[in-house]
C-alpha positions as CSV (number, residue, x, y, z in Angstrom):
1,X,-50.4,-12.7,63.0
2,X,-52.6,-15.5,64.2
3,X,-52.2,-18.7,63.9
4,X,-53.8,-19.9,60.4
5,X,-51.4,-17.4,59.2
6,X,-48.0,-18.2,61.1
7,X,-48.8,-21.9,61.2
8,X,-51.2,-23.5,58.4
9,X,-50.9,-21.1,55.7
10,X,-47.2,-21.6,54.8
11,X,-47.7,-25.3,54.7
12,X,-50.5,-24.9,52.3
13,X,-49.4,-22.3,50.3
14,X,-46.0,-24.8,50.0
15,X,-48.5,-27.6,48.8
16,X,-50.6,-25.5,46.2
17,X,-47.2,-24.1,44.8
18,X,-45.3,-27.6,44.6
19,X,-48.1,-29.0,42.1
20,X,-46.5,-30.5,38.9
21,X,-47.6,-28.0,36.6
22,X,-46.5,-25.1,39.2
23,X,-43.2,-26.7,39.7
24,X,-42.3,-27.3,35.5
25,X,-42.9,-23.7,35.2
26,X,-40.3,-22.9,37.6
27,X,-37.9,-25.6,36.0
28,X,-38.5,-23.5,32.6
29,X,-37.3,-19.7,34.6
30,X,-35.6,-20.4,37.2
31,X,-32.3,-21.7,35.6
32,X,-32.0,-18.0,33.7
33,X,-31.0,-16.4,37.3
34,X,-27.3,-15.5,36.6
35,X,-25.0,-14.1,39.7
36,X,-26.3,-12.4,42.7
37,X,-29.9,-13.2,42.6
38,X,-32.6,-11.1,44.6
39,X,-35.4,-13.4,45.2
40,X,-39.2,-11.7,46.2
41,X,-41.7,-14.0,48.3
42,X,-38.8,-17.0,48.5
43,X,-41.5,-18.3,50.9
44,X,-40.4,-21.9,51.6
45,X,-38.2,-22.2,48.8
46,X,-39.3,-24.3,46.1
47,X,-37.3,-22.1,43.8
48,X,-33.9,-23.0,45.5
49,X,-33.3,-26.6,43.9
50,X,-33.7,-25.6,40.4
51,X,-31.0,-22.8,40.1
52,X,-28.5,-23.5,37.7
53,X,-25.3,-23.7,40.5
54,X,-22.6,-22.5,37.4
55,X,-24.5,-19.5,36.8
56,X,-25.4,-18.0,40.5
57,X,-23.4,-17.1,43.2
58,X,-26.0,-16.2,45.9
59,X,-29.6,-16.4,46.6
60,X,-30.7,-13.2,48.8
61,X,-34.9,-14.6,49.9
62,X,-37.1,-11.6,50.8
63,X,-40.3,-12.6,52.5
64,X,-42.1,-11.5,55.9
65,X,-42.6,-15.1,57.2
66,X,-40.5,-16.7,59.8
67,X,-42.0,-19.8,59.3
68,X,-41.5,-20.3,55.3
69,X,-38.2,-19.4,56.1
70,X,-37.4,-22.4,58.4
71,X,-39.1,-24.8,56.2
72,X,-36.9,-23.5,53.3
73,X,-33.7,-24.3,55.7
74,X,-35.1,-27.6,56.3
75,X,-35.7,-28.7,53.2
76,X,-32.7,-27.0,51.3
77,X,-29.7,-28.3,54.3
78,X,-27.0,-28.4,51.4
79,X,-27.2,-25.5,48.7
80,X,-23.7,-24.8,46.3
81,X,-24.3,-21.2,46.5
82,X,-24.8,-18.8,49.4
83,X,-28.3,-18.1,50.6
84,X,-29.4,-14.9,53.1
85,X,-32.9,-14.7,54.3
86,X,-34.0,-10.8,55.0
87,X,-37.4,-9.6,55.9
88,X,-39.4,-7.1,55.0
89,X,-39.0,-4.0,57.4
90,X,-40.6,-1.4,55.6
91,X,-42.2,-0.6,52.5
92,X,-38.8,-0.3,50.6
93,X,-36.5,-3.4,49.5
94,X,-33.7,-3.1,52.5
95,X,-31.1,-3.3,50.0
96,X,-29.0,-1.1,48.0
97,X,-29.7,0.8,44.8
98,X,-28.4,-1.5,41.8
99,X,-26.6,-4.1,44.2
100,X,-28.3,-7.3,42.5
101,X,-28.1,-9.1,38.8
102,X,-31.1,-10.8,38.7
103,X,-34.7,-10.2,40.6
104,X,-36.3,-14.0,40.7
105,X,-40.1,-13.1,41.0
106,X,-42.2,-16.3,41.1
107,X,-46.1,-16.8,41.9
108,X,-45.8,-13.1,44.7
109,X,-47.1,-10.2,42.8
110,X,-50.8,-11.8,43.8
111,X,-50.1,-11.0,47.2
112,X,-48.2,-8.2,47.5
113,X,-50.4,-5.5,48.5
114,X,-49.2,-2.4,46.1
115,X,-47.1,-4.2,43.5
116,X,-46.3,-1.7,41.1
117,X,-44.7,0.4,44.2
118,X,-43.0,-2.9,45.0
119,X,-41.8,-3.2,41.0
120,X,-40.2,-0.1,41.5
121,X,-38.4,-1.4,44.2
122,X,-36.9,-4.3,42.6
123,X,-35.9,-2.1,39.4
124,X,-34.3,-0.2,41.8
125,X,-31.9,-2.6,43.4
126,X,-31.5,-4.5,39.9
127,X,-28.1,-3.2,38.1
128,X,-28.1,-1.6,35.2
129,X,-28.4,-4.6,31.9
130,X,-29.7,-6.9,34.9
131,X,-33.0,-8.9,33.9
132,X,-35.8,-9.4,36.2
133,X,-37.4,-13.0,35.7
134,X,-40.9,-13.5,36.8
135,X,-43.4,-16.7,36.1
136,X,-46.7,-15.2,37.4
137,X,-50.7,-16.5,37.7
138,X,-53.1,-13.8,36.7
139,X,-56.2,-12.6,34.8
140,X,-56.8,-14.7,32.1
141,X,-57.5,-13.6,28.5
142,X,-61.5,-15.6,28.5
143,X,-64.2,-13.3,29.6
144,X,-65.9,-16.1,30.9
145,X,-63.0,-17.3,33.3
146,X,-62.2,-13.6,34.1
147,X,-66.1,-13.4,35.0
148,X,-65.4,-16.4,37.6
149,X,-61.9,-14.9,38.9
150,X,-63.4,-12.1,39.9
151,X,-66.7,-13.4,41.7
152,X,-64.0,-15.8,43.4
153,X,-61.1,-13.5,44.3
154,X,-62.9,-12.1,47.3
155,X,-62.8,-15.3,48.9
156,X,-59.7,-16.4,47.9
157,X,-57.5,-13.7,48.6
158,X,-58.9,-14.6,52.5
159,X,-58.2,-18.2,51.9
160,X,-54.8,-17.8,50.6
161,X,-53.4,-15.1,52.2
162,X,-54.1,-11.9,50.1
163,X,-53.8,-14.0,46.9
164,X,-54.8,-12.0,44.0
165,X,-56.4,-14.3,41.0
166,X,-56.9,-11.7,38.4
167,X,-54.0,-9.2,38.3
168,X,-53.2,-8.3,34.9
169,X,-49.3,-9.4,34.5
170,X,-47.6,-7.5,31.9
171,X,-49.3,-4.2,32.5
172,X,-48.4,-4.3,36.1
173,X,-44.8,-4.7,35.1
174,X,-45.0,-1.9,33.2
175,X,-46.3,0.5,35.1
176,X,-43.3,-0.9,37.5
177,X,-40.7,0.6,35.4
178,X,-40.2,-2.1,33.4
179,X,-40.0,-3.4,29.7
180,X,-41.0,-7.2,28.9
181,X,-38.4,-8.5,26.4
182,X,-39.6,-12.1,26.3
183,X,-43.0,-13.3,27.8
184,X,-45.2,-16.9,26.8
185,X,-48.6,-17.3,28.4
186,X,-51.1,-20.3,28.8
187,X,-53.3,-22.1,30.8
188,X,-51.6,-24.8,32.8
189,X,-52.7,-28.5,32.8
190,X,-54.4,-30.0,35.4
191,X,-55.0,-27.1,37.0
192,X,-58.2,-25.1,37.6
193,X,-58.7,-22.5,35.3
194,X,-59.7,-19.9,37.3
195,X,-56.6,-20.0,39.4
196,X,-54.4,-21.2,36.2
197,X,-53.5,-18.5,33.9
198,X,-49.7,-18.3,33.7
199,X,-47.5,-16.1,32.2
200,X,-43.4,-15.9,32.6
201,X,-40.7,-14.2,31.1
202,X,-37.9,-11.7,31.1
203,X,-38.0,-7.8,31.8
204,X,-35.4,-5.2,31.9
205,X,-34.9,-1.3,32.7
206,X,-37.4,0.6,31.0
């Protein structure tokens, strides 16, 4: 890892994902986490303040960076529930088969390099009638802004650390073995549109 990745890309992947319009979105998903909550790419934990603390009783972050992980300590010093950092050793989740209620997945699929493999994974360690939550950019539904994502993406995904642009959501989660029970979409304000696309939900066991 050199050192754009270990030391400036964290900090500005914390800064594009604390925008206003990034940050409502987690206030809208977030709170639904119930119990022991699996969280995928907790990078430098924006998510963490905006659990609701009645409903969850542990936060377990998954992400391969070191350094997201200490500016998450630093900035969260005083959570209400427990929270256990574990990396990513392999291509499988290192955690057992239907051991977590709720899998928080929250602007990651765009990096993660095989995501539907990685969807199984999380269905995996989700119990049965658990709920996967996920609030996810992707391609957008315009032809003329999908046009743009993908001339960009190439770029981009160097710029922001494998960041996908144009990854089509729901059919992703899908093919991941799950079912989408509730899902809204839209472009977010103040934001440009190429990189803005949102959509966020709930998905369950196929």
């Amino acid at each position: 890892m050199g050192f754009y990745e270990r030391y400036i890309l964290p900090r500005f992947i914390n800064c594009a994902c604390g925008t206003k319009p990034i940050t409502r979105q987690r206030e809208k998903v977030v709170p639904l986490a119930t119990g022991t909550v699996l969280e995928i790419g907790i990078g430098t934990g924006l998510n963490l303040r905006h659990y609701d603390h009645g409903k969850v009783d542990k936060v377990i972050g998954l992400d391969p960076s070191e350094e997201s992980w200490e500016i998450a300590r630093r900035n969260n010093p005083d959570l209400p529930f427990a929270l256990e950092f574990v990396g990513l050793p392999g291509e499988e989740i290192p955690l057992e088969e239907a051991s977590v209620d709720t899998v928080m997945v929250t602007y990651a699929l765009c990096t993660i390099p095989d995501p539907v493999t990685a969807l199984h994974g999380m269905r995996r360690v989700l119990k049965p009638g658990g709920r996967l939550v996920f609030c996810e950019h992707g391609e957008a539904p315009d032809p003329s802004v999908k046009k743009w994502q993908d001339r960009i993406n190439p770029l981009w995904k160097v710029i922001a650390g494998g960041c996908n642009l144009h990854r089509p959501i729901p059919s992703l989660l899908e093919d991941g073995g799950f079912s989408i029970t509730t899902m809204d979409s839209m472009y977010l304000p103040s934001t440009p549109r190429f990189a803005g696309f949102n959509y966020w939900g709930i998905a369950e066991h196929a």
